[in-house]
C-alpha positions in Angstrom: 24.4 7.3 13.9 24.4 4.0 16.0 22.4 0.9 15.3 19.7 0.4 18.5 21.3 -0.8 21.7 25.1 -0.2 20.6 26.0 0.9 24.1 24.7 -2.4 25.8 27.8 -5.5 25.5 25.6 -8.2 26.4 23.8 -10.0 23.7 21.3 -11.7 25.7 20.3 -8.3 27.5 19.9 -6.7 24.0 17.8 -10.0 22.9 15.8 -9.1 26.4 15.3 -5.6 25.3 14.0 -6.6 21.9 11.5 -9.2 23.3 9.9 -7.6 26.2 10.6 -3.8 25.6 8.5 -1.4 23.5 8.3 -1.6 19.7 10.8 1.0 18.1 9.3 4.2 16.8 10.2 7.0 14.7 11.8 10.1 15.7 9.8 12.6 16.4 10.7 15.4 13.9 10.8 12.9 11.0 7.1 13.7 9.0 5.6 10.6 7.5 2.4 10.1 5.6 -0.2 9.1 7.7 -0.7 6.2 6.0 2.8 5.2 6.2 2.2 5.8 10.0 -0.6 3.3 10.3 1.4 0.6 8.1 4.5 1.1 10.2 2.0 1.3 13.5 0.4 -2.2 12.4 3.7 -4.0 11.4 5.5 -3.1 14.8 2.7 -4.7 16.7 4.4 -7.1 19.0 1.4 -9.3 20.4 1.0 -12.6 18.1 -2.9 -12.4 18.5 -3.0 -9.0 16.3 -0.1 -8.8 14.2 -1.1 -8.7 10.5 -0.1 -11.1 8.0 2.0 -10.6 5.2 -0.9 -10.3 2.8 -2.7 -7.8 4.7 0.3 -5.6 5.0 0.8 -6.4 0.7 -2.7 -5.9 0.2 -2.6 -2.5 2.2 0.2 -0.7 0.5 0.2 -1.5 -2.7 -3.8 -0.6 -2.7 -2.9 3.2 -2.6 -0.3 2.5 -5.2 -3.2 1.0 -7.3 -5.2 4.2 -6.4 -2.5 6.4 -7.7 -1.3 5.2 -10.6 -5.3 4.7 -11.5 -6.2 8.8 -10.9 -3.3 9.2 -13.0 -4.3 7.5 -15.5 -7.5 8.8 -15.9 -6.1 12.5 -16.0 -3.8 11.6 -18.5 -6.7 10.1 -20.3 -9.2 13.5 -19.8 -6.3 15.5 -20.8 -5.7 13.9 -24.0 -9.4 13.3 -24.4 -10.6 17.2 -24.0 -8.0 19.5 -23.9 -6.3 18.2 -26.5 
């Protein structure tokens, strides 16, 4: 496995490639979360105008964490409350 653009020498050519060329992507066979997809999608997005800030990109992730850890919770909670 090769880091992107090992095969070109020239650094500005490579810097070209970065700024003007497409945003990197995933392989294809790797499976990702959809979510994960759309996060990925938004923070590859390479015109200034509708790139997300940082807190958007915070606020987005760790909101399904929140939503996790809180359903978890509350099973835990049920469990203990009336099955147990």
């Amino acid at each position: 496995m090769s880091p992107p653009f090992a095969e070109i020498k020239s650094v500005f050519q490579v810097m070209m490639l970065i700024v003007n060329g497409d945003p990197p992507s995933v392989e294809p066979h790797v499976q990702l979360s959809n979510s994960f997809e759309t996060f990925l999608a938004a923070a590859l997005i390479k015109v200034c105008l509708y790139v997300p800030t940082y807190i958007y990109l915070y606020i987005y992730i760790y909101t399904y964490i929140y939503i996790y850890i809180y359903i978890y919770i509350y099973i835990y909670i049920y469990i203990y409350i009336y099955i147990l």
